[in-house]
C-alpha positions as CSV (number, residue, x, y, z in Angstrom):
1,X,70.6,0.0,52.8
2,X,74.2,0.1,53.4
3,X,76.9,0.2,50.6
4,X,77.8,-3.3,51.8
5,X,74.8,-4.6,52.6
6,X,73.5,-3.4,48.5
7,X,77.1,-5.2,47.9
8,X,76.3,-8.3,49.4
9,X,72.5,-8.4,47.1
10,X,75.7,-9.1,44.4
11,X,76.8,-12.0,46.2
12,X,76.8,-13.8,42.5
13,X,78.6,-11.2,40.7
14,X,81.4,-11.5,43.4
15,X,81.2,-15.3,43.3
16,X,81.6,-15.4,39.6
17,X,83.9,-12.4,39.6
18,X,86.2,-14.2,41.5
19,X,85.9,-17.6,39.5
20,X,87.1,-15.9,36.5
21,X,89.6,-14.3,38.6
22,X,91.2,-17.6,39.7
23,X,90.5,-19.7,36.7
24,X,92.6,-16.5,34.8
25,X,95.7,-16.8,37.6
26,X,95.5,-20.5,37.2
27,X,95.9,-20.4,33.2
28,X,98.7,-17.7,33.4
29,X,100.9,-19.5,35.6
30,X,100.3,-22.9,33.4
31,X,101.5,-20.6,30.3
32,X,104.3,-19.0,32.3
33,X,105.6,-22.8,32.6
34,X,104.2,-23.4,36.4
35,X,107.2,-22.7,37.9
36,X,109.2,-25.3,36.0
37,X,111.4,-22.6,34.0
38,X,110.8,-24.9,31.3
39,X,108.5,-23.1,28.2
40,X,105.1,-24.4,27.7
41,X,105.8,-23.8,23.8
42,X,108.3,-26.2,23.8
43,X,106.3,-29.0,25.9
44,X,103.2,-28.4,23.6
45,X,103.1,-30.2,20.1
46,X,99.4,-31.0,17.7
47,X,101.4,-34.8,17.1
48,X,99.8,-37.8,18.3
49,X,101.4,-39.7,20.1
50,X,103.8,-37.4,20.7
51,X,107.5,-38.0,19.5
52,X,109.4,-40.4,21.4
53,X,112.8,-39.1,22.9
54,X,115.4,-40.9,24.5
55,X,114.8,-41.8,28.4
56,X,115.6,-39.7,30.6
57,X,116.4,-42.4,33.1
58,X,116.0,-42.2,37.2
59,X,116.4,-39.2,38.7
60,X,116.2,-37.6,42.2
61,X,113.4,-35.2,43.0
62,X,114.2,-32.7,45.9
63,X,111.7,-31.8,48.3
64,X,111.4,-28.5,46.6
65,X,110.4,-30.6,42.8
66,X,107.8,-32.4,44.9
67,X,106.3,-29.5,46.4
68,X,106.4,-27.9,42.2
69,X,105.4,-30.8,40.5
70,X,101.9,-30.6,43.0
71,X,101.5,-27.3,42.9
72,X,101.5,-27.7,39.1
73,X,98.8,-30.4,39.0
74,X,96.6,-29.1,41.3
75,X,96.9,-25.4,39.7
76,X,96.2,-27.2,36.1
77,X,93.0,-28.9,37.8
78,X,91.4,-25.7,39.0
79,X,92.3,-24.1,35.6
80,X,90.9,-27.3,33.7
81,X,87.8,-28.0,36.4
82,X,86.4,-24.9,37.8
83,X,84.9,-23.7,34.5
84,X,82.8,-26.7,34.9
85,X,81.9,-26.7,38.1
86,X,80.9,-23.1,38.0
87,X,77.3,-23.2,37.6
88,X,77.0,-25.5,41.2
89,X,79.1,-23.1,42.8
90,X,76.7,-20.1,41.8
91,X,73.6,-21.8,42.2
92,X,75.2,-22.9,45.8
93,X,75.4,-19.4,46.4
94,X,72.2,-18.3,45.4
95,X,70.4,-21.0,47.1
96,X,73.0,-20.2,50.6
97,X,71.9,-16.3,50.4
98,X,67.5,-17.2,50.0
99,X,68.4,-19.8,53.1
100,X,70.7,-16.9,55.0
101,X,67.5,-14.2,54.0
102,X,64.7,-16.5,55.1
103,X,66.5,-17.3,58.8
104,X,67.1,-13.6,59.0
105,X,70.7,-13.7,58.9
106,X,73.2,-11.5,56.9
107,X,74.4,-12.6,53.3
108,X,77.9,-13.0,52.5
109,X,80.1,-15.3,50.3
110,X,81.9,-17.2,53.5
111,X,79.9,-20.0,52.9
112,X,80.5,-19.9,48.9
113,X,84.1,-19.8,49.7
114,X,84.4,-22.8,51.9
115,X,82.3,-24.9,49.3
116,X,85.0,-24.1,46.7
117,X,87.7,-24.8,49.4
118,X,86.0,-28.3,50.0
119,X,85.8,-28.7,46.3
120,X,89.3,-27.7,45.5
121,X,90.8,-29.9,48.6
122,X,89.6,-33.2,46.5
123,X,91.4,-32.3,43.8
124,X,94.4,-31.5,45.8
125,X,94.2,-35.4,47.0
126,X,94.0,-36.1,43.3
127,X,97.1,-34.0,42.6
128,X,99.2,-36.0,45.5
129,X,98.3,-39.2,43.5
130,X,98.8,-37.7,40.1
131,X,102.4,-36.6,41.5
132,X,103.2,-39.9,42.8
133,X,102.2,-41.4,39.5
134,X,104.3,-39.2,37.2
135,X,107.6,-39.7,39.6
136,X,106.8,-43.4,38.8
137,X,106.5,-43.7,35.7
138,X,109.7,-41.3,35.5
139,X,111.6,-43.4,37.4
140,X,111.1,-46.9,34.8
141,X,111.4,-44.1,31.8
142,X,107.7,-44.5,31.0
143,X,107.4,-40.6,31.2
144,X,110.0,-38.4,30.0
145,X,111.2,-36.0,32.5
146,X,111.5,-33.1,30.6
147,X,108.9,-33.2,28.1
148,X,106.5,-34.8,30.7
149,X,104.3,-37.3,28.2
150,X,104.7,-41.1,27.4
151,X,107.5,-42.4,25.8
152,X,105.6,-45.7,25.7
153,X,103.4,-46.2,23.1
154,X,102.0,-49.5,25.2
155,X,101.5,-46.8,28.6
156,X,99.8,-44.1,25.8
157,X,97.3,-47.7,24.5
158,X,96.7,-48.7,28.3
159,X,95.8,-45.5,28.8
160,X,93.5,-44.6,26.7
161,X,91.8,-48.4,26.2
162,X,91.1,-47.9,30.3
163,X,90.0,-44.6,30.2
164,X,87.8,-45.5,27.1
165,X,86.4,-48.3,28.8
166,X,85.7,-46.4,32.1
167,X,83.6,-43.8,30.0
168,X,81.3,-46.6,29.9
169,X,81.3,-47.9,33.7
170,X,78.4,-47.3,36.4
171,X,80.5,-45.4,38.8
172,X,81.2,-42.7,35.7
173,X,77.4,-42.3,34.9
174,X,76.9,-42.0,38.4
175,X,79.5,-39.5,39.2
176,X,78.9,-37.1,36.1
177,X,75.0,-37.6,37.0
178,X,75.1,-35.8,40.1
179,X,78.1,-33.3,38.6
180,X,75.0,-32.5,35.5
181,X,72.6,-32.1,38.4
182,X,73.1,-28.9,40.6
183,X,69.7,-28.4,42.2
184,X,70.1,-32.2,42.8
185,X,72.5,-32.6,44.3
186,X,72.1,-29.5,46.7
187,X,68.6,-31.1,47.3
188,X,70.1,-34.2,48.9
189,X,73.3,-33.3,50.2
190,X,72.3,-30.1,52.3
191,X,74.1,-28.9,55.3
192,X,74.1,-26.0,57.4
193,X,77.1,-24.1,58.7
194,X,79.9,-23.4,57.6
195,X,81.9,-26.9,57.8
196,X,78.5,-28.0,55.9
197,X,79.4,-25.8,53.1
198,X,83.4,-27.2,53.1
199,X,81.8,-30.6,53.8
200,X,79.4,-30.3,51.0
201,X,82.0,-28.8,48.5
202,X,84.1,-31.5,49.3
203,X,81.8,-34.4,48.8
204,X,81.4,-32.1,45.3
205,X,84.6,-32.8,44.2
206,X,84.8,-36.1,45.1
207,X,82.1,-37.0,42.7
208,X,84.0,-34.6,40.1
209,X,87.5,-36.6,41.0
210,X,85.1,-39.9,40.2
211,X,83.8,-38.8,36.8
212,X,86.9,-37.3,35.5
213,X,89.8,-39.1,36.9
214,X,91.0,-40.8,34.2
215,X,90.6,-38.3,32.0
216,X,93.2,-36.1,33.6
217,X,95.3,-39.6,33.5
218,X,95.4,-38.8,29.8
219,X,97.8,-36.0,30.4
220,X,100.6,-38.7,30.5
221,X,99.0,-39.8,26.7
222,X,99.8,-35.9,25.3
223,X,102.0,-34.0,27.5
224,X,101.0,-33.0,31.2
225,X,102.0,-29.6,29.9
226,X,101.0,-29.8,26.9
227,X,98.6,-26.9,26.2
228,X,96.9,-28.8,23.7
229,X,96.0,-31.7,25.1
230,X,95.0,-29.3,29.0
231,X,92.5,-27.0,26.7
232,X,91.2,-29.8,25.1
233,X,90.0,-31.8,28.1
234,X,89.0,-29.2,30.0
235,X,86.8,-28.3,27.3
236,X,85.8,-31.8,26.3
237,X,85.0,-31.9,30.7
238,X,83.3,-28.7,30.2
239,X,80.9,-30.0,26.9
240,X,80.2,-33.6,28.9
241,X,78.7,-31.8,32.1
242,X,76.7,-29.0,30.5
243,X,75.8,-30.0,27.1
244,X,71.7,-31.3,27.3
245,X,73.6,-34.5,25.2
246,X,76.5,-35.0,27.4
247,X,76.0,-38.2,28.7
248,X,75.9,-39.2,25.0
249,X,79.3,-36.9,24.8
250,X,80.9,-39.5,27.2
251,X,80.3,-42.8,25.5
252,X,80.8,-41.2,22.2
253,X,84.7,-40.2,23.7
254,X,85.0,-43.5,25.4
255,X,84.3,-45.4,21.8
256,X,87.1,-43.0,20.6
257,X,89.9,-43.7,23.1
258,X,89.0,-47.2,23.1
259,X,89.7,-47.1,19.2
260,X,93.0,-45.0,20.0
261,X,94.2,-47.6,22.9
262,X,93.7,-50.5,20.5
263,X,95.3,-48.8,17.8
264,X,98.7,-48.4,19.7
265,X,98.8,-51.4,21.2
266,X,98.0,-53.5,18.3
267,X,99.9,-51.9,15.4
């Protein structure tokens, strides 16, 4: 056996090697301030909601804030979503390398690599939207420009009341079903080659953009950099899809933000 070949038996060990790797690079540039020069100290506070400052008012984005302000999202969704999504990714890989062996061709972790592409690409989509959103609610002073959360305590209520309620709706069981189901959902959506693997993580993250959509939403509630409120979620994200009582997680949550909405809006 070749040092490569006894390499590529390690396929996982490379695969989650490199996980940790990116999920590492991702985190460091959120805490260097994502390219904002702005310090994630001073856009991170415990308060809730956080304090209200005066409007920023309407102002121009460049091309070159555009291109930032979606690098930043979609950075803070591989460093808030990968953890999660880890254990399909390795069990992907496993299950690629036994289907690779049994046809006789060589391992490797191409395929494992495009299925994280596919995944990461849907949560690039979400970050367009996301970005869209936030120069929205800039524009009408919903959303400070600086600070990046709510300065409307009706926009933090709305917020949360929808996500709250959405914790409750069909398409969320459905969607963090197959995301708690690995061997599941490699079971039914199998397909060869490699633009079945980017096809497969794709229709991966789709279901991962469906279950936790609104969620991320909630960075407008806290603070889109606020460190607080991005290693909460992703831990909350992390606890829903792997806990044995997740599902129970979820509704338990929703109840919460429902709570929260109502208690901004009606007080």
């Amino acid at each position: 056996m070749t040092a490569t070949e006894a390499l590529l038996r390690r396929d996982r060990l490379i695969v989650a090697a490199c996980l940790v790797v990116i999920c590492l690079l991702s985190w460091y540039y959120l805490l260097t301030g994502a390219g904002t020069g702005m310090s994630t100290v001073a856009m991170t506070t415990w308060q809730f909601p956080p304090p209200v400052y005066g409007s920023s008012g309407a102002s121009h984005w460049p091309a070159q804030y555009w291109w930032l302000m979606i690098v930043m999202w979609w950075v803070m969704m591989i460093a808030m979503m990968v953890p999660s999504a880890a254990p399909m990714i390795l069990l992907y890989a496993r299950v690629k390398r036994h289907s690779q062996q049994r046809d006789g061709n060589a391992g490797g972790t191409i395929p494992t690599a495009l299925f994280l592409t596919g995944y990461l690409l849907a949560w690039l989509v979400f970050s367009l939207v996301a970005t869209a959103l936030q120069w929205v609610l800039e524009q009408v002073g919903l959303v400070h420009g600086m600070m990046m959360w709510s300065n409307s305590s009706a926009l933090s209520g709305i917020f949360l009341l929808a996500a709250g309620i959405y914790q409750y709706s069909p398409l969320k069981s459905a969607c963090l079903t197959h995301c708690r189901g690995p061997a599941s959902f490699l079971t039914q959506h199998w397909r060869k080659g490699s633009l079945g693997a980017l096809h497969m993580g794709l229709e991966h993250g789709l279901y991962c953009v469906g279950c936790c959509w609104f969620l991320m939403l909630l960075l407008f509630v806290g603070g889109i950099m606020n460190l607080v409120w991005i290693a909460g979620l992703a831990t909350f994200v992390l606890l829903e899809k792997l806990l044995p009582q997740g599902v129970q997680v979820a509704r338990w949550s929703g109840g919460i933000m429902v709570l929260a909405g109502a208690s901004l809006l009606f007080t």
